[in-house]
C-alpha positions in Angstrom: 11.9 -142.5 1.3 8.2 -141.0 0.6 5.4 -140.9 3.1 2.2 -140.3 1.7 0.0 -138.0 3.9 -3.4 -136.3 3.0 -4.0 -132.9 4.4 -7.8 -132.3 5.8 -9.9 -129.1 6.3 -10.2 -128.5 10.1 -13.6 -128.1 10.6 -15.7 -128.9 14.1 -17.6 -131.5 12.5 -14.9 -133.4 10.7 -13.3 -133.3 14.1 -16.2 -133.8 16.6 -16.1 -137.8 16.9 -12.3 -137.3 18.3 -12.8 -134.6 20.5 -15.6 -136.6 21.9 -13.4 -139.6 22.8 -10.8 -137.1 23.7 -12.8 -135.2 26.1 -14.8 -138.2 27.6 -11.6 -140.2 27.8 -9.7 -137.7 29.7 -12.1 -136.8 32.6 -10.5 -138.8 35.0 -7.4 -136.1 35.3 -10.2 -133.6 36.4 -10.3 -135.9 39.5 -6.6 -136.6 39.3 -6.0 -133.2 39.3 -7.8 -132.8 42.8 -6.3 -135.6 44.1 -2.6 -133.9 42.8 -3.4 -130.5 44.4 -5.6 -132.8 48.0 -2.7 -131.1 50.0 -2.5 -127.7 49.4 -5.5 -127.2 51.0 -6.2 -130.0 53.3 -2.8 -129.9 55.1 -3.2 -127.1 57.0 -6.7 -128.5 58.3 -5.6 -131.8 59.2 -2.7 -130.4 61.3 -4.7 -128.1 62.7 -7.1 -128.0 66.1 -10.3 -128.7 63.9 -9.2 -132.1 62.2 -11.5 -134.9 62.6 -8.2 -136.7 62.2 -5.0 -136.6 64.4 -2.4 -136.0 62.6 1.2 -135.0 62.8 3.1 -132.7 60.4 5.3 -135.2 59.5 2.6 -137.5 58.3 1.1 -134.9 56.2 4.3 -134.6 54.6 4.0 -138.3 53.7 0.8 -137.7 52.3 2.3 -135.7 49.3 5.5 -138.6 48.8 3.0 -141.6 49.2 1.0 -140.9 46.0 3.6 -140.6 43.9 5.0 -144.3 45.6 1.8 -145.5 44.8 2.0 -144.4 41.3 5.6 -145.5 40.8 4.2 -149.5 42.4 1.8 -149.0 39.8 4.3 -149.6 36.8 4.4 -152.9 36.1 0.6 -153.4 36.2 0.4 -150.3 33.9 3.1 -152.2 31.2 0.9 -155.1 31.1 -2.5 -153.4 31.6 -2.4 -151.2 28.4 -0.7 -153.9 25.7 -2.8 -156.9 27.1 -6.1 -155.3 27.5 -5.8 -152.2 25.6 -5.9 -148.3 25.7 -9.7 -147.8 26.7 -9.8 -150.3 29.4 -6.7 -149.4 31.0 -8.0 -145.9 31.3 -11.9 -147.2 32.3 -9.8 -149.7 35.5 -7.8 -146.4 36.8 -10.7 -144.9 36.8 -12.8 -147.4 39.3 -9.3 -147.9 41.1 -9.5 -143.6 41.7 -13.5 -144.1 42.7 -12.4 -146.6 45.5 -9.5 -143.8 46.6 -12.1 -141.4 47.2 -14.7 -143.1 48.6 -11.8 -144.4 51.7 -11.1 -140.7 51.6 -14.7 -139.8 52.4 -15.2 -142.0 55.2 -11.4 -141.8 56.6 -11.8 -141.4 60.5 -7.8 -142.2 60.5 -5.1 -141.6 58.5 -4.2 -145.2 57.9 -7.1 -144.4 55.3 -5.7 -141.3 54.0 -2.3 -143.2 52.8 -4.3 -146.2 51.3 -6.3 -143.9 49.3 -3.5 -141.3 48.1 -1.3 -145.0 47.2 -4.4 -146.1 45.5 -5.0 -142.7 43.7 -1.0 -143.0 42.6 -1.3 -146.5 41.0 -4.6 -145.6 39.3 -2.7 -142.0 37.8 0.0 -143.6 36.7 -2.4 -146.3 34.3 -4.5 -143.3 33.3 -1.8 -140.9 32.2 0.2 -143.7 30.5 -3.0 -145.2 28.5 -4.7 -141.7 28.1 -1.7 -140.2 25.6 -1.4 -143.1 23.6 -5.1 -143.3 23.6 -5.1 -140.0 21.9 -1.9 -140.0 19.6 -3.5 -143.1 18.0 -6.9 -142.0 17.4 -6.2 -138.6 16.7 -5.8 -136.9 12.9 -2.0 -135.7 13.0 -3.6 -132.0 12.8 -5.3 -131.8 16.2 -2.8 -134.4 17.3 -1.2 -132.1 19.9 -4.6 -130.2 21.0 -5.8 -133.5 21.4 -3.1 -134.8 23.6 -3.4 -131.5 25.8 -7.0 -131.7 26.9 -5.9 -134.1 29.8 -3.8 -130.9 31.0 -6.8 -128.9 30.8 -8.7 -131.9 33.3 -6.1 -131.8 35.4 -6.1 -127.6 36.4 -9.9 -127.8 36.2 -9.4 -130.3 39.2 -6.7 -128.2 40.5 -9.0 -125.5 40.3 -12.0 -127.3 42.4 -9.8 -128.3 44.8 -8.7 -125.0 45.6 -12.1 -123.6 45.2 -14.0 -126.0 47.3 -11.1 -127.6 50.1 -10.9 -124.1 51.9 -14.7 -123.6 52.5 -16.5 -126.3 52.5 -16.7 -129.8 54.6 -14.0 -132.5 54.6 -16.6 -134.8 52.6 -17.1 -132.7 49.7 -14.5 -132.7 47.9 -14.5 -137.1 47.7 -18.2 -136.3 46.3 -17.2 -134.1 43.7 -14.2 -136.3 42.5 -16.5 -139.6 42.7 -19.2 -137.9 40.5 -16.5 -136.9 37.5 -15.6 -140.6 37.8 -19.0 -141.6 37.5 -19.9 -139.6 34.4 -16.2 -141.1 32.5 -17.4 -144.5 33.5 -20.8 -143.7 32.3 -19.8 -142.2 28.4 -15.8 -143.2 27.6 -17.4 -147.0 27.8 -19.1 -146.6 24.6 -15.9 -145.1 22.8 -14.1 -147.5 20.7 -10.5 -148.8 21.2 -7.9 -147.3 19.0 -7.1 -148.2 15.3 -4.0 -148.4 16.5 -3.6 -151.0 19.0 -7.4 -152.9 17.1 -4.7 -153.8 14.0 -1.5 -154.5 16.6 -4.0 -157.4 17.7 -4.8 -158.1 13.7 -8.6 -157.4 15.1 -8.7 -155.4 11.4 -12.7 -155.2 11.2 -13.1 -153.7 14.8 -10.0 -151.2 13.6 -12.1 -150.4 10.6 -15.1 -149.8 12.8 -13.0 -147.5 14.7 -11.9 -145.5 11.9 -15.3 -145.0 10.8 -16.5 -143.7 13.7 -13.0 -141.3 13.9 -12.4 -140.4 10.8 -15.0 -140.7 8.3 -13.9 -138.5 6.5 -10.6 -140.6 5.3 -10.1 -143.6 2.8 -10.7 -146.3 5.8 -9.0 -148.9 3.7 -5.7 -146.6 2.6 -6.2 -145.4 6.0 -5.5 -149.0 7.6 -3.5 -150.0 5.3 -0.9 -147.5 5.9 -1.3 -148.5 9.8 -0.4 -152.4 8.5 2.4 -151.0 7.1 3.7 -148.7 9.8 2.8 -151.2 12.2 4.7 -154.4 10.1 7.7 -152.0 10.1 8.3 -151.9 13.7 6.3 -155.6 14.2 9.6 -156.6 12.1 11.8 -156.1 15.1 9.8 -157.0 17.9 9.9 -154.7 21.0 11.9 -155.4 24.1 12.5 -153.7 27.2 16.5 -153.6 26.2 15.6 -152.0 23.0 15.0 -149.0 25.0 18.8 -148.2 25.1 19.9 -150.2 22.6 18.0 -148.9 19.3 19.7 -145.0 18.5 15.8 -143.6 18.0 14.5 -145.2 21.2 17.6 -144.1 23.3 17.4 -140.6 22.0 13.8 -140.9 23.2 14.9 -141.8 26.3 16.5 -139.1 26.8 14.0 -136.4 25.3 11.2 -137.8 27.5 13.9 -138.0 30.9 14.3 -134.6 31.1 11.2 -132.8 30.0 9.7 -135.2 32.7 11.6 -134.8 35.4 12.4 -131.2 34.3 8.3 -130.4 35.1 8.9 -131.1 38.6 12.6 -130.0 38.9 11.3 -126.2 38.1 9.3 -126.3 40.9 5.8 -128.0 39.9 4.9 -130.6 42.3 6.1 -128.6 45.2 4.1 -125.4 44.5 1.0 -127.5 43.8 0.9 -129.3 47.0 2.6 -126.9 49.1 0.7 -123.3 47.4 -0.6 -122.3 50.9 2.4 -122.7 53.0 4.5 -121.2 50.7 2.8 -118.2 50.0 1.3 -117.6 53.8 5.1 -117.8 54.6 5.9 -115.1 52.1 4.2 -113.0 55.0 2.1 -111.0 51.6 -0.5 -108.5 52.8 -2.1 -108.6 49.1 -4.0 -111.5 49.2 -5.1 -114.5 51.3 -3.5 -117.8 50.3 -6.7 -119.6 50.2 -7.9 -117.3 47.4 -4.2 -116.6 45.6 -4.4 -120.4 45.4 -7.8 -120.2 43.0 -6.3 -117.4 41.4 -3.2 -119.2 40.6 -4.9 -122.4 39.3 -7.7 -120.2 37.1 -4.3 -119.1 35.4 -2.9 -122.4 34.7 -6.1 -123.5 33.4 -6.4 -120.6 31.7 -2.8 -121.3 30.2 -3.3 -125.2 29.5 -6.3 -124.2 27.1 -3.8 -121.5 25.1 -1.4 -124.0 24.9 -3.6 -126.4 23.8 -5.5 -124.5 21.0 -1.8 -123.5 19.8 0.6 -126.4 20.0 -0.7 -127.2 16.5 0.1 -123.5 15.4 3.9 -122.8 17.0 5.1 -126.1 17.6 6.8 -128.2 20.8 10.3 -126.4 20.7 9.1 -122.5 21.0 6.8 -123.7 23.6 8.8 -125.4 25.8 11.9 -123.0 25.6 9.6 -119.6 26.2 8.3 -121.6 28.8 11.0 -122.6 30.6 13.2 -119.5 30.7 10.2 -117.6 31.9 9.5 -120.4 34.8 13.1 -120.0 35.6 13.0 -116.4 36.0 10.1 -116.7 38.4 11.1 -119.0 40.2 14.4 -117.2 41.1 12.6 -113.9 41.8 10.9 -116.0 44.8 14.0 -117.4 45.9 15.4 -113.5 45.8 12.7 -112.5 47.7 12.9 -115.3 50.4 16.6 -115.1 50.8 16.2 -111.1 51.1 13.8 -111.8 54.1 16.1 -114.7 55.7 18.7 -112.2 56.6 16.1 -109.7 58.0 15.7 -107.2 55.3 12.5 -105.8 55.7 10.3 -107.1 52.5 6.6 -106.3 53.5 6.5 -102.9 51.1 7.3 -105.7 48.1 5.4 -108.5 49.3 3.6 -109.3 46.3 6.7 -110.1 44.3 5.9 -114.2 45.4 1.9 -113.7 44.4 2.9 -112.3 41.1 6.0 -114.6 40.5 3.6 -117.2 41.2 0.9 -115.8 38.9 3.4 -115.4 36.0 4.9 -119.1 36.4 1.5 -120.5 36.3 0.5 -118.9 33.2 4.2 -119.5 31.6 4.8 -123.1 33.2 1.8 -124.2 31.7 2.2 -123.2 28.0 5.2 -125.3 27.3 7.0 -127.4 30.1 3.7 -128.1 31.8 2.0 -129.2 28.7 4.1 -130.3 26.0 5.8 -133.3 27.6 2.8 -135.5 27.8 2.4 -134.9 23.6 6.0 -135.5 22.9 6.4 -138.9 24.6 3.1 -139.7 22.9 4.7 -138.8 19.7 8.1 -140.1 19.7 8.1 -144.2 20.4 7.0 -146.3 18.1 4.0 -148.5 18.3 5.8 -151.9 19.4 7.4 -150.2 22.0 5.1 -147.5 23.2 4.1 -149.4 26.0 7.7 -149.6 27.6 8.4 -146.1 26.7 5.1 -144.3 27.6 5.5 -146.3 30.9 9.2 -145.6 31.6 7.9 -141.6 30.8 5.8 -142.0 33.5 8.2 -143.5 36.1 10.7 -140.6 35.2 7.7 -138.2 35.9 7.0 -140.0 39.3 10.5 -140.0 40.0 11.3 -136.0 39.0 7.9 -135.5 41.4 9.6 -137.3 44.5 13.1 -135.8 44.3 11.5 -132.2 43.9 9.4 -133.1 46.7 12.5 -134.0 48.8 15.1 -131.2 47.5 12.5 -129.0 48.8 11.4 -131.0 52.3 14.8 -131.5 52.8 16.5 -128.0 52.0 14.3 -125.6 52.9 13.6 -126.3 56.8 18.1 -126.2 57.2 19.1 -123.8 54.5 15.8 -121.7 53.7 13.0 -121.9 51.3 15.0 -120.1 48.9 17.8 -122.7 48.6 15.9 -125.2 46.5 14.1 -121.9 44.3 17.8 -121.2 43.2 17.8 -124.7 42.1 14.5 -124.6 40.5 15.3 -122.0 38.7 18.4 -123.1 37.5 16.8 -126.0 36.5 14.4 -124.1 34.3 17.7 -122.6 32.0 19.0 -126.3 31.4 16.0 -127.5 30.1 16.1 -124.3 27.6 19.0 -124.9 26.0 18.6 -128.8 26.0 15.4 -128.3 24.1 16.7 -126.0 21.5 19.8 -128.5 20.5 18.3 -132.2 21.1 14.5 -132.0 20.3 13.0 -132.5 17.2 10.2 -130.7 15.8 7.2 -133.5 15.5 4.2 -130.4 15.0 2.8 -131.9 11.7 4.2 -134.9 11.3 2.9 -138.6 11.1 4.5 -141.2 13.8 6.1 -142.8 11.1 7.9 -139.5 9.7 9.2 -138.7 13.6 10.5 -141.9 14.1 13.0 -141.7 10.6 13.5 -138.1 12.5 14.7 -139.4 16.0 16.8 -142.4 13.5 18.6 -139.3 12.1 17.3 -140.6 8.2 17.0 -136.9 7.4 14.5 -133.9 7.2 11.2 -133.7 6.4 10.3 -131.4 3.3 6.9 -131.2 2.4 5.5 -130.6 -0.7 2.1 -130.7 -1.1 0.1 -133.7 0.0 3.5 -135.5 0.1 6.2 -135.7 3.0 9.7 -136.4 1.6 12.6 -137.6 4.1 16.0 -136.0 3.0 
């Protein structure tokens, strides 16, 4: 079997039209990213004597499950939402659904108000981070595919980042303003961006594709350009997709399986719960380095930091050396916390090696974020085929909401009986399974065209390139 491919010079203006949409299309997860890491912050206020709101510790706790609930309700809308009415206005409704969440935050005199938002915020993440990767894998030249794909992890600790900055020092109220006003400026641009070529010729809308094309890549053949997306598409049109497909085609169910762990795997080493919970972890590490409040905006400048590495050289490297130095390093962290936690449960004095949590914390951020907490989003973009991406993208997302809650409650649950450190070992442990499932079961897909990963995940053969030309072997 041949693919044909055509290799382009990277240049910024050959580029720029897709960065655009990438960038404008993805600044929702700068508010989604704030609303992920709402807690870390804003827990210890609303338990504490200045609240404007009363609150009990066990509702705050709740605060942290119900958005991922709310994103995990959101699933079926999200199936129908980005095959029926597309990519770009799937990602435009989350985003006025995530206006509404922060405006009931802003006012919220009760915290009936607070739940309804954070369930509201869930529904409208899960849409956005469903339509947003197909958005980009479908628009985007197979050369920037994966930097493309990344920027929304980029949004997301630049939100984390505010959050921290601003939800320490600042008034309950300012925060809601800050995440209404990114949602205001994506409302204002992404609407002008086209819909994807993509999902333009799934509807046989071929002249609104073509426009697309233009305005993406004007620097291709347009009309080889769709007619190698007829084909592709016609190819997996042939068998039309169904939800029992998902286990019962090979490449599908070995998709399945790559997407299951990776997106669990994020919040089984430990993400969620050192997001929301950054602040009480580390102020119960007893450190006399550093104030929480400002280890917290140190820790999220990292991961920011880290996402925009990652994203510059996922392209360069590839997803498998990624994802592997990533998670052994994570792993390692993570157990040098749990170490250092169970050392100071049975009364060993720790306060001359405090730091060990700030710096473990540090060095996960920064290693966390250049493989596990980045590459999963661009692989489940990469690896279903267009007639099912829909189900698959969406089923991604449900594992990632589940992984979120059941690392929420392994840690809720263990560490008030058996110690803080009890669900770190697991964490940890965690971190070395996803290792060594990444280096035997996942495909390379840096380089390659949808259509030359999906004859990958069917097991056709290898890709050798030569030239302009992809041969499957």
């Amino acid at each position: 079997m041949v693919v044909d491919s055509t290799e382009h010079k990277s240049s910024l203006k050959q580029y720029f039209p897709q960065f655009c949409a990438a960038t404008t299309g993805t600044l929702f997860a700068i508010s989604d990213g704030m609303t992920y890491g709402w807690t870390a912050p804003y827990i210890p206020y609303l338990i504490s004597n200045e609240s404007h709101i009363v609150t009990t510790k066990s509702e705050t706790e709740w605060l942290e499950t119900c958005l991922l609930i709310g994103a995990l309700c959101g699933l079926p809308l999200t199936i129908y939402s980005v095959d029926r009415f597309g990519r770009k206005k799937s990602l435009l409704f989350a985003s006025i659904t995530i206006f509404i969440a922060w405006v009931l935050i802003a006012f919220a005199d009760r915290m009936l108000y607070l739940f309804i938002a954070r369930f509201l915020s869930g529904m409208a993440g899960d849409m956005a981070f469903v339509a947003a990767p197909m958005y980009m894998a479908e628009m985007a030249d197979q050369q920037i595919r994966g930097f493309l794909s990344g920027i929304i992890y980029i949004m997301v600790h630049i939100g984390s980042l505010v959050v921290y900055c601003f939800g320490p020092f600042t008034p309950f109220y300012v925060t809601p303003l800050i995440g209404s006003a990114v949602v205001i400026t994506q409302l204002s641009v992404f609407t002008f961006m086209p819909e994807t070529p993509y999902y333009l010729m799934y509807k046989n809308r071929r002249e609104e594709a073509r426009k697309a094309l233009e305005y993406f890549k004007p620097y291709c053949d347009i009309d080889k350009e769709l007619d190698e997306i007829s084909t592709s598409l016609a190819k997996q049109k042939a068998d039309k997709g169904r939800m029992q497909d998902l286990v019962l085609v090979k490449s599908n169910r070995r998709a399945i399986v790559i997407m299951t762990i990776l997106n669990t795997g994020q919040h089984l080493l430990g993400y969620t719960v050192i997001l929301m919970n950054l602040h009480i972890i580390l102020e119960s590490a007893g450190s006399i380095y550093m104030e929480s409040s400002h280890a917290a905006i140190l820790f999220a400048g990292i991961m920011l930091i880290s996402a925009i590495f990652s994203s510059l050289q996922v392209d360069k490297y590839g997803r498998k050396v990624l994802l592997i130095i990533s998670s052994v390093s994570s792993a390692m962290c993570l157990l040098a916390i749990a170490i250092y936690f169970h050392l100071k449960s049975t009364g060993i004095d720790v306060l001359p090696v405090s730091w060990i949590p700030i710096v473990s914390v540090m060095v996960y951020g920064a290693f966390f974020k250049i493989g596990v907490g980045m590459v999963p989003i661009i692989v489940t973009a990469e690896i279903f085929p267009s007639n099912m991406k829909a189900f698959g993208m969406t089923i991604a997302d449900a594992m990632f909401i589940i992984g979120g809650i059941v690392g929420i409650q392994i840690y809720q649950r263990m560490a008030g009986p058996l110690g803080i450190h009890v669900p770190f070992y697991f964490f940890g442990c965690w971190g070395f399974f996803v290792a060594i499932f990444t280096h035997f079961f996942i495909p390379e897909t840096k380089g390659k065209s949808l259509d030359e990963i999906q004859s990958l995940l069917k097991g056709e053969g290898k890709i050798v390139r030569d030239n302009n030309t992809a041969v499957v072997t």
